[in-house]
N, C-alpha and C positions, 0 to 999 in steps of 0.2 A: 369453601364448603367444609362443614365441620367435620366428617369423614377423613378428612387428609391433617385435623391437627391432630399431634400425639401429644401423649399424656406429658412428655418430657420438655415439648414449648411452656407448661401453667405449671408443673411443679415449685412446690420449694426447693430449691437447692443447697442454700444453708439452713443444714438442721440442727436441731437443739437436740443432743443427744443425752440421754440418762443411762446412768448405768445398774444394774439388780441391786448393788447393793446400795444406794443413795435413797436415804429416807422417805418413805412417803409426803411428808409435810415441806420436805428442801424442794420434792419433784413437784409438788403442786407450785410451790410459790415459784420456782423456774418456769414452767407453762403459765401461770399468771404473769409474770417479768414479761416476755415474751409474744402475750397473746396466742396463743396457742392452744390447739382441743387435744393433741395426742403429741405424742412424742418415742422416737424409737428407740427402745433398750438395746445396747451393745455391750460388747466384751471388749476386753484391752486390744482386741487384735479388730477391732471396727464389724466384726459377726454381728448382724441382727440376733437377738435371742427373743426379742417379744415389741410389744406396744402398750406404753402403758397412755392413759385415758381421760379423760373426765370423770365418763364410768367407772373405772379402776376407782379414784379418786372417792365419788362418790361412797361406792363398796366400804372402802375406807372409814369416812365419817359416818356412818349409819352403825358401823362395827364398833367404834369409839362412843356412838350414845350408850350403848348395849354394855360394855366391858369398862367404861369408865376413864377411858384415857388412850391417845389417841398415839399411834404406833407400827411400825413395820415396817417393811424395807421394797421398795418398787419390785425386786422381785416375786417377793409373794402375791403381788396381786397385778402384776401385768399380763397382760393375754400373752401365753404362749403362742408360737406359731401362726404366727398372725397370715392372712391371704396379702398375696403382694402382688403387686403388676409389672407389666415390663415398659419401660421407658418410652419404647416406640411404636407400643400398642396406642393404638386410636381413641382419643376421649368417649367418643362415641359407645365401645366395648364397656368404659367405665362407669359411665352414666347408668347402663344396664347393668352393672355391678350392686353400683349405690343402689338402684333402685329393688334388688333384691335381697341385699344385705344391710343389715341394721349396725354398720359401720360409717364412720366419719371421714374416714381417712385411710388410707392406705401406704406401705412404704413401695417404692420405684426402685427398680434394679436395673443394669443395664452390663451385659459381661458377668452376672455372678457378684453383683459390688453393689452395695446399697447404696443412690447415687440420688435419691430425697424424697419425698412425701408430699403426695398429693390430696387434697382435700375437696369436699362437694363445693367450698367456695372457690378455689379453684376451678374447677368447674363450672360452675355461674358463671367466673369472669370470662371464660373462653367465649360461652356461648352470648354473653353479653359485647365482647369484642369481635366477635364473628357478623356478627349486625350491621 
């Protein structure tokens, strides 16, 4: 029953982390390496500080036709403060997340400790495995 899986069975667990000051152009081709739609911005000491995006990304290139050259650093343009879940909340909870936020992805905690990131594809797969 898909009520009894938690968000922390479909997670990713190794994540590709970025960090504010890594260039926007190194963070996209890292998330292209990767496959990847978002990625979590940390500080030296592994603190979530943002998410940066596709969108983030985007923002980026549209700002670069505009100004002429393309430039700046993931932390200017990652979502601060991103919404996060907790590990052993129910996919179920999540789904109704996705469905009312205009977000991708999400980071997972579990203890205070950012512990991975879970995505709507994710999600499909559960409910594709659930079957």
């Amino acid at each position: 029953m898909l009520t009894k899986i938690s968000i922390a069975d479909y997670m990713t667990k190794h994540l590709v982390k970025l960090t504010r000051d890594l260039s926007v152009i190194d963070a996209v081709k890292i998330m292209l390496e990767h496959k990847i739609t978002s990625a979590p911005v940390v500080d030296g000491q592994g603190h979530l500080l943002g998410m940066f995006s596709e969108m983030d990304g985007m923002k980026v290139f549209l700002e670069s036709v505009y100004n002429q050259g393309m430039c700046g650093k993931v932390g200017d343009y990652m979502t601060q403060n991103p919404i996060t879940v907790q590990a052993e909340s129910s996919i179920v909870d999540l789904a109704e997340k996705f469905q009312t936020l205009p977000v991708r992805s999400f980071p997972v905690f579990k203890d205070n400790e950012l512990v991975g990131v879970i995505s709507r594809t994710d999600l499909l797969k559960a409910l594709a495995t659930a079957q």
